[in-house]
MDAnalysis code that builds the backbone (N, CA, C; Angstrom):
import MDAnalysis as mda
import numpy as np

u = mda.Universe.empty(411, n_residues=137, atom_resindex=np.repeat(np.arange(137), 3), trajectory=True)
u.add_TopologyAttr("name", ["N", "CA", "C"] * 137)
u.add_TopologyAttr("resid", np.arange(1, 138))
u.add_TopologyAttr("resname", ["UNK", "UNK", "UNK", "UNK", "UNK", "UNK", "UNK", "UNK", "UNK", "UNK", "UNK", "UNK", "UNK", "UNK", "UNK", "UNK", "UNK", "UNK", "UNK", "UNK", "UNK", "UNK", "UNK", "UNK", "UNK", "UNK", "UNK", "UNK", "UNK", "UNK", "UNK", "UNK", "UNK", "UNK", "UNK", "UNK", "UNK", "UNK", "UNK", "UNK", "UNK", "UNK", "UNK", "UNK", "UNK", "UNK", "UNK", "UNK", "UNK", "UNK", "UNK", "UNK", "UNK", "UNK", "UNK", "UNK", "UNK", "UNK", "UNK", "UNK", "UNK", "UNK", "UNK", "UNK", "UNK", "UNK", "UNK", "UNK", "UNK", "UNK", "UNK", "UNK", "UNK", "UNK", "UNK", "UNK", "UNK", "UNK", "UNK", "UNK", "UNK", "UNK", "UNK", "UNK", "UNK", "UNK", "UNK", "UNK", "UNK", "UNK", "UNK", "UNK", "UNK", "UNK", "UNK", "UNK", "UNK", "UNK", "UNK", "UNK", "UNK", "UNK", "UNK", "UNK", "UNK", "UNK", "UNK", "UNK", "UNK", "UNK", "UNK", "UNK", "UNK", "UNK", "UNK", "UNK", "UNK", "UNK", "UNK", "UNK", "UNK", "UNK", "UNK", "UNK", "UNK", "UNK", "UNK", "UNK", "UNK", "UNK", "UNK", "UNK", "UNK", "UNK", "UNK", "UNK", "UNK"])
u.atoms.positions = np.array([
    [-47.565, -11.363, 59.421],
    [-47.673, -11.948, 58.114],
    [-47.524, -10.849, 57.077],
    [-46.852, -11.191, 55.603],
    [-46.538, -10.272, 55.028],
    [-47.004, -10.180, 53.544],
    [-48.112, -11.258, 53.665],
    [-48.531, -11.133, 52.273],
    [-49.740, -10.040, 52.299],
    [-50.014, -9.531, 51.215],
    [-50.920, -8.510, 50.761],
    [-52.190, -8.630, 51.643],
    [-52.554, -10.021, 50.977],
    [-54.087, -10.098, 51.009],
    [-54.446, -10.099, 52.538],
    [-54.032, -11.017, 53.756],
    [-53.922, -10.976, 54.802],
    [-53.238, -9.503, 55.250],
    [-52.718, -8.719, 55.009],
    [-52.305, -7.393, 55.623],
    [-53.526, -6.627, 55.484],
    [-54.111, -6.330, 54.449],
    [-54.888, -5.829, 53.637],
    [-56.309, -5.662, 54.836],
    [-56.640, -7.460, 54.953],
    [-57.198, -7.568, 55.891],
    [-57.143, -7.506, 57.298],
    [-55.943, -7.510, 57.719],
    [-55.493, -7.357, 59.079],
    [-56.414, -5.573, 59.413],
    [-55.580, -4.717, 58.572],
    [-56.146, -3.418, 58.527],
    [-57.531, -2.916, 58.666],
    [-58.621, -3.720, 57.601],
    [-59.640, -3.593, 57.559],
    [-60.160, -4.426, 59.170],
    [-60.329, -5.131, 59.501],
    [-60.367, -5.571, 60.808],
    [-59.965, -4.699, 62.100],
    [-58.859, -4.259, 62.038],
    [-58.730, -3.067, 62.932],
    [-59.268, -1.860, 63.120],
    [-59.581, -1.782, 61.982],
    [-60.183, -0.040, 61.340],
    [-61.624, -0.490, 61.848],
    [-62.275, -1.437, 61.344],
    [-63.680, -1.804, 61.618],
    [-63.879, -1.853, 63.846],
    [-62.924, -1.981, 64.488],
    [-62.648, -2.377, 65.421],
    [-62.502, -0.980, 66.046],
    [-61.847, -0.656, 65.584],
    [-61.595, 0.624, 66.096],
    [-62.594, 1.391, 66.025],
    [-62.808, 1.738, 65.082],
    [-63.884, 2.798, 64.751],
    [-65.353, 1.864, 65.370],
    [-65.520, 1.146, 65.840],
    [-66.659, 0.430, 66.860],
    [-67.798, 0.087, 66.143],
    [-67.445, -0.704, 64.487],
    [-67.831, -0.675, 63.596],
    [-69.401, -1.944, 64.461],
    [-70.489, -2.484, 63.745],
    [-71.234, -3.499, 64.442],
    [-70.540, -4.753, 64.308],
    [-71.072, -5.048, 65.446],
    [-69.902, -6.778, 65.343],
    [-70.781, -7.631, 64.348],
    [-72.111, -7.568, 63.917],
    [-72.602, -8.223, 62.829],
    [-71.932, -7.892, 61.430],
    [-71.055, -6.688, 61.265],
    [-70.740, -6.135, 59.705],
    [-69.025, -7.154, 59.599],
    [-68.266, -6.824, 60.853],
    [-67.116, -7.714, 61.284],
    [-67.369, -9.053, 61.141],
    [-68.454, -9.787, 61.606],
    [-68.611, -11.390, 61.458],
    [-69.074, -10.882, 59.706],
    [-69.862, -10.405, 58.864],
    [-69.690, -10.740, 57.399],
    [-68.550, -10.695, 57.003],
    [-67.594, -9.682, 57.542],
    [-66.260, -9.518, 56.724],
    [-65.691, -10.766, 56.977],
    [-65.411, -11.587, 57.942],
    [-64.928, -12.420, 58.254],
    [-65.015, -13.558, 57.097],
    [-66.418, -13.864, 57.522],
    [-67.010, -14.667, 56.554],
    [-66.387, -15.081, 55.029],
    [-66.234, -13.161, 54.840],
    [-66.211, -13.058, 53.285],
    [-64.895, -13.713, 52.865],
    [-63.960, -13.154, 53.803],
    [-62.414, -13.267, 53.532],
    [-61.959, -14.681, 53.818],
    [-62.413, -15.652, 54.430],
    [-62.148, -17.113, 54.883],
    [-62.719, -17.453, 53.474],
    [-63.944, -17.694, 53.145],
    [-64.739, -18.033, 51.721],
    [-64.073, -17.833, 50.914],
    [-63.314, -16.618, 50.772],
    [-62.789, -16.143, 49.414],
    [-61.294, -16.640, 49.545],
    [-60.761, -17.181, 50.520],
    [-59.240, -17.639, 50.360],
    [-59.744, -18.924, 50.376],
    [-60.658, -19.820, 50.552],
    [-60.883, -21.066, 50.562],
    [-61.095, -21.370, 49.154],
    [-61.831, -20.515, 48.593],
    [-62.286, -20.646, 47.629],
    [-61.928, -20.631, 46.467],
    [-59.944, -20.118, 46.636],
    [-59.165, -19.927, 45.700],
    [-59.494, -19.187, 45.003],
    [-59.972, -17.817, 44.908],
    [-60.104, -16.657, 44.765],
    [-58.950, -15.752, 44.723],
    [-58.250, -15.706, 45.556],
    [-57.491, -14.892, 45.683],
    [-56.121, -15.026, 44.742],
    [-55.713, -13.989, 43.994],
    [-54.626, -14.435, 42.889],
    [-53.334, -14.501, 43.824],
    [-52.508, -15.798, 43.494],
    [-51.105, -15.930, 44.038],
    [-50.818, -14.474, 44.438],
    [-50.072, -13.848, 43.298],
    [-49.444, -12.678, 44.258],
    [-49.848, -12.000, 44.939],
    [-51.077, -12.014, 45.128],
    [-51.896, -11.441, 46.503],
    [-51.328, -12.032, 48.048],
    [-51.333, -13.730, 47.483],
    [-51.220, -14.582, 48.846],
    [-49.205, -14.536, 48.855],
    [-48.680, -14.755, 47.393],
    [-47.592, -14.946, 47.821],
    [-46.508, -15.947, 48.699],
    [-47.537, -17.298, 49.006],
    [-46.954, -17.971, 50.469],
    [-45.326, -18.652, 49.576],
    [-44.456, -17.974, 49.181],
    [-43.232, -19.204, 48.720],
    [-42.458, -19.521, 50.476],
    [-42.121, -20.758, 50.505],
    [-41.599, -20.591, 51.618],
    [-39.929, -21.275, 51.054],
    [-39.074, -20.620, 52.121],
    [-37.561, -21.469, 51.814],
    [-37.299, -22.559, 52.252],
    [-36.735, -23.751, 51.844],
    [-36.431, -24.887, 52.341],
    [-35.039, -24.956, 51.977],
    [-34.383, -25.382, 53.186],
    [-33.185, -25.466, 52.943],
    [-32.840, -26.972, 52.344],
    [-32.279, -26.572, 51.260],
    [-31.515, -27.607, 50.643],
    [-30.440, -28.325, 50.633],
    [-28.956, -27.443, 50.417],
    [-27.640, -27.377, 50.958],
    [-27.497, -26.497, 51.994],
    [-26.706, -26.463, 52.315],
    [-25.765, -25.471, 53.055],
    [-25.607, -24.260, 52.521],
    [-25.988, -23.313, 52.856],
    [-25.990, -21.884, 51.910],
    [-26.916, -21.826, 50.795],
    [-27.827, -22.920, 50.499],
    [-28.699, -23.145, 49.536],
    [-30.038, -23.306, 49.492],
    [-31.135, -22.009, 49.351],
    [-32.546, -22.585, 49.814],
    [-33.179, -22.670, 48.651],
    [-34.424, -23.131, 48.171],
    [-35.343, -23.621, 47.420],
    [-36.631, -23.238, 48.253],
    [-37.139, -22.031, 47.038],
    [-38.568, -21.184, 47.300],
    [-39.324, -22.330, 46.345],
    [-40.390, -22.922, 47.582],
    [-41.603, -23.737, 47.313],
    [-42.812, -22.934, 47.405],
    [-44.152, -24.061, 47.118],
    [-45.595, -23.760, 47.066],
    [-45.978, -24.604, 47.720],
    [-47.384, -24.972, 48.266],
    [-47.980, -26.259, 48.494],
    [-49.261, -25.662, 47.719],
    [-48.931, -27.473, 46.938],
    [-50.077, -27.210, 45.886],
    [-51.416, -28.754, 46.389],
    [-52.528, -28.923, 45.642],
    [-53.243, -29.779, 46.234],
    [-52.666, -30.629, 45.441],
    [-52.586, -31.668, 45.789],
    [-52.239, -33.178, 45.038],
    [-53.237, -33.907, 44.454],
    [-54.549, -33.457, 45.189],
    [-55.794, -34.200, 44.715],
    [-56.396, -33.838, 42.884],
    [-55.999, -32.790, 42.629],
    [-56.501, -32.117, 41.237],
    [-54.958, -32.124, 40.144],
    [-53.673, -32.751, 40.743],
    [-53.316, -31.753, 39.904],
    [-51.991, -33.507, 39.117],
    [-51.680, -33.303, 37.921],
    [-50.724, -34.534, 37.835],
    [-49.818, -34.161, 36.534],
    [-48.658, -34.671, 36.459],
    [-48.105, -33.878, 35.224],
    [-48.288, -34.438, 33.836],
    [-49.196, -35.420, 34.380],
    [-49.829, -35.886, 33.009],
    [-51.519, -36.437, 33.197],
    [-52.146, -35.896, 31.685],
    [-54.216, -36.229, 32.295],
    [-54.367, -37.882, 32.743],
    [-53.086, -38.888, 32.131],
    [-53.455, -40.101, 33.216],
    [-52.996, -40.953, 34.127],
    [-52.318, -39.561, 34.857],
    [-51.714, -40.138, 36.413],
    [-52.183, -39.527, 37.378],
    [-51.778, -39.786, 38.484],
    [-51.904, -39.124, 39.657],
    [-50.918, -38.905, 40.402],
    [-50.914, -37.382, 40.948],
    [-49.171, -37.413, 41.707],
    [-49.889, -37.461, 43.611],
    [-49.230, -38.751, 44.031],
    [-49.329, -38.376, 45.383],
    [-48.114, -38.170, 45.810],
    [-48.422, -38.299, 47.716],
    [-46.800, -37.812, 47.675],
    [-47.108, -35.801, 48.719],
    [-45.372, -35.661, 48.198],
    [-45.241, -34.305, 48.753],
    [-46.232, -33.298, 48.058],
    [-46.877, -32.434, 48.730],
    [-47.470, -31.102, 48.265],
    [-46.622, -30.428, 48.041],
    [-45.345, -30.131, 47.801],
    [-44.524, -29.615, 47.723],
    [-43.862, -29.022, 46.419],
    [-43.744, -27.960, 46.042],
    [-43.263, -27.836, 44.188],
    [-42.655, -26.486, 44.046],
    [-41.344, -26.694, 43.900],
    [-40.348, -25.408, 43.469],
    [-41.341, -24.509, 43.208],
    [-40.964, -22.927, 43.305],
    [-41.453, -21.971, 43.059],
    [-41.263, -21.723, 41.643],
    [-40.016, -22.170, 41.300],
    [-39.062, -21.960, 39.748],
    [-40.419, -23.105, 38.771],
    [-40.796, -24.291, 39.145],
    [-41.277, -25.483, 38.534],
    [-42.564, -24.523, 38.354],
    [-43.202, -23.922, 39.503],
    [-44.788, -23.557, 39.240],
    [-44.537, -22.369, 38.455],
    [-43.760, -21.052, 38.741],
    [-44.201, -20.519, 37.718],
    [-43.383, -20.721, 35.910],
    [-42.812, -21.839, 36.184],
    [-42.533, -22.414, 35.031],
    [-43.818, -22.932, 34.159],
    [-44.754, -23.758, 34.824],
    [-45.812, -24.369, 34.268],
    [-46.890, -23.178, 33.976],
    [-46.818, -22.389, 35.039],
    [-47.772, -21.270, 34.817],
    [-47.368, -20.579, 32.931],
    [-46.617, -20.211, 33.474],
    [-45.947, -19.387, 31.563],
    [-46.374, -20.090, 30.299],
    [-45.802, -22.295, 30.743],
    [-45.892, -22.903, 29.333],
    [-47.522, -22.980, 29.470],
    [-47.930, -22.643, 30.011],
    [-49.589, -23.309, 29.844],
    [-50.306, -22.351, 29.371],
    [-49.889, -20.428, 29.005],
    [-50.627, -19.728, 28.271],
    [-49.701, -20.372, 27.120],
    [-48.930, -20.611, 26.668],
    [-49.155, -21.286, 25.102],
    [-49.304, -22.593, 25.159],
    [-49.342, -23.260, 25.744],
    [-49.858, -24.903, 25.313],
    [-51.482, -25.162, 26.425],
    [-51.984, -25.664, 25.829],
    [-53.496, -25.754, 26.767],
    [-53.459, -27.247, 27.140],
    [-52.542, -27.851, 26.532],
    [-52.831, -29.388, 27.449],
    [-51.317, -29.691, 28.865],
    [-50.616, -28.563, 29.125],
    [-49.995, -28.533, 30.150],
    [-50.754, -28.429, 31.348],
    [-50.936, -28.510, 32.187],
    [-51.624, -28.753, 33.777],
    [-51.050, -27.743, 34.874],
    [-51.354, -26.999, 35.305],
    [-51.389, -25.717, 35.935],
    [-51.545, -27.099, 37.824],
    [-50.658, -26.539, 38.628],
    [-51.307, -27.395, 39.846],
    [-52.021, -26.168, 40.308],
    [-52.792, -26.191, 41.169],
    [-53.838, -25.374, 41.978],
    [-52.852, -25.689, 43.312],
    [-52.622, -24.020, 44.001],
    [-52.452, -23.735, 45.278],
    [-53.521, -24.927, 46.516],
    [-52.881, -25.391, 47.383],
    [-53.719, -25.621, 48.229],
    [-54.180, -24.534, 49.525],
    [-55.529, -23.778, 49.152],
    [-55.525, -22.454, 50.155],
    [-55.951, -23.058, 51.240],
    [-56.606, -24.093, 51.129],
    [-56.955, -24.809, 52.641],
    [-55.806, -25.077, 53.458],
    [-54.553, -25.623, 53.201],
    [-53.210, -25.507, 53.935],
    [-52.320, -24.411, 54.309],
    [-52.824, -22.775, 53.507],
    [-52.632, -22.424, 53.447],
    [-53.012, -21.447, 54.781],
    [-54.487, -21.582, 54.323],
    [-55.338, -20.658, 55.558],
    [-55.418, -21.377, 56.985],
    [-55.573, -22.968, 57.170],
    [-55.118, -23.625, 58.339],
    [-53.838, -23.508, 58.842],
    [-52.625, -23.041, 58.328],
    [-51.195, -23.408, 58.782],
    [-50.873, -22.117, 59.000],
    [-51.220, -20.975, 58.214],
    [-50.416, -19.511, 58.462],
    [-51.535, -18.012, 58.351],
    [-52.967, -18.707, 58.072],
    [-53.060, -17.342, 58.097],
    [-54.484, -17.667, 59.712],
    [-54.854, -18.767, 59.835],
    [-55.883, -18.983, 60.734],
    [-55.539, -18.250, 61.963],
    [-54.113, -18.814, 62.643],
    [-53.845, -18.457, 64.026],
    [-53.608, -17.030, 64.058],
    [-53.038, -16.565, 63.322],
    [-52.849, -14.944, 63.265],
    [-54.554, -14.001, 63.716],
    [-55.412, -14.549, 62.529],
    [-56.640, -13.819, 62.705],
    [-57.237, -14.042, 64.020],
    [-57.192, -15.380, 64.595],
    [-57.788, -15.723, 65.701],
    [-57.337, -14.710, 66.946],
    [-56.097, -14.883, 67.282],
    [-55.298, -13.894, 67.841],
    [-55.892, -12.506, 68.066],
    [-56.032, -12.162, 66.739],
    [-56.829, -10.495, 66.490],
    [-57.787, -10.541, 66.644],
    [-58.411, -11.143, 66.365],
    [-60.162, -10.760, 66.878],
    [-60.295, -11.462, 68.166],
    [-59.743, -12.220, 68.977],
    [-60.392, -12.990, 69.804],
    [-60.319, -11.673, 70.955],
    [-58.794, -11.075, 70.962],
    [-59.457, -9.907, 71.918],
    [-60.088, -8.773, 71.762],
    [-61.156, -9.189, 70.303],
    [-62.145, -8.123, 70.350],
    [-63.493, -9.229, 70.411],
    [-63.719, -9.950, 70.081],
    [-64.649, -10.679, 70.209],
    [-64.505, -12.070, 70.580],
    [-64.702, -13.321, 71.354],
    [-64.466, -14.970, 71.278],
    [-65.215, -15.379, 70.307],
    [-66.821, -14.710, 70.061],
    [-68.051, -15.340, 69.208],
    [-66.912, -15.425, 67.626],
    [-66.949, -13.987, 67.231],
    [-65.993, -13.217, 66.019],
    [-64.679, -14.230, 65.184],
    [-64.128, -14.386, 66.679],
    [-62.493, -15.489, 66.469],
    [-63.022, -17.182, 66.531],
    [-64.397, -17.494, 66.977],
    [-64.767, -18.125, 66.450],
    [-65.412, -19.343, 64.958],
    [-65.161, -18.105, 64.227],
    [-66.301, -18.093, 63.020],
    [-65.014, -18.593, 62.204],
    [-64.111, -18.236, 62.544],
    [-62.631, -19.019, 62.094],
    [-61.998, -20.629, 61.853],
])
């Protein structure tokens, strides 16, 4: 995986591992870093997830998945439907919304985020240092 925040942590996990850090200080870190990506904490370009979808033929489209539950392009609708939203559309809305305050920002969904691409990776890594550890996941 190649975003920051997960590398970042990959490292710290190893280093703690290596160096035969206590497996009680490893289960807080754990803790901390699941909480804090759940928690939408972590700023986009930290996480970075755009993924490509191919569109045409020779043609991809960098998306987000955003939550559908919080977010609508107007205060009295609701968008269900795809989680799905151009990369170009979000940080489009991102820009108009420091000058207009009644534009609607969607919120990342980090729960799809951390279940689909960053869960199995960590599990992986810690499980052959700990099962309890890759548990807590």
């Amino acid at each position: 995986n190649t975003c920051i925040f997960i590398r970042d942590y990959y490292k710290i996990f190893l280093y703690m591992i290596l160096y035969k850090y206590p497996k009680k200080l490893i289960k807080e870190k754990v803790i901390k870093m699941k909480k804090e990506l759940l928690a939408g904490e972590v700023p986009f370009e930290k996480i970075d997830y755009a993924y490509n979808l191919d569109y045409k033929v020779g043609e991809k489209i960098n998306y987000v998945i955003i939550k559908t539950t919080n977010f609508s392009f107007s205060k009295d609708s609701n968008l269900f439907g795809d989680k799905i939203m151009s990369l170009d559309l979000y940080n489009n809305l991102k820009e108009k919304s420091l000058k207009d305050k009644n534009i609607i920002v969607p919120k990342l969904d980090y729960n799809y985020y951390y279940n689909h691409y960053v869960r199995k990776g960590l599990i992986n890594l810690l499980k052959s240092y700990s099962e309890e550890i890759s548990e807590l996941l």
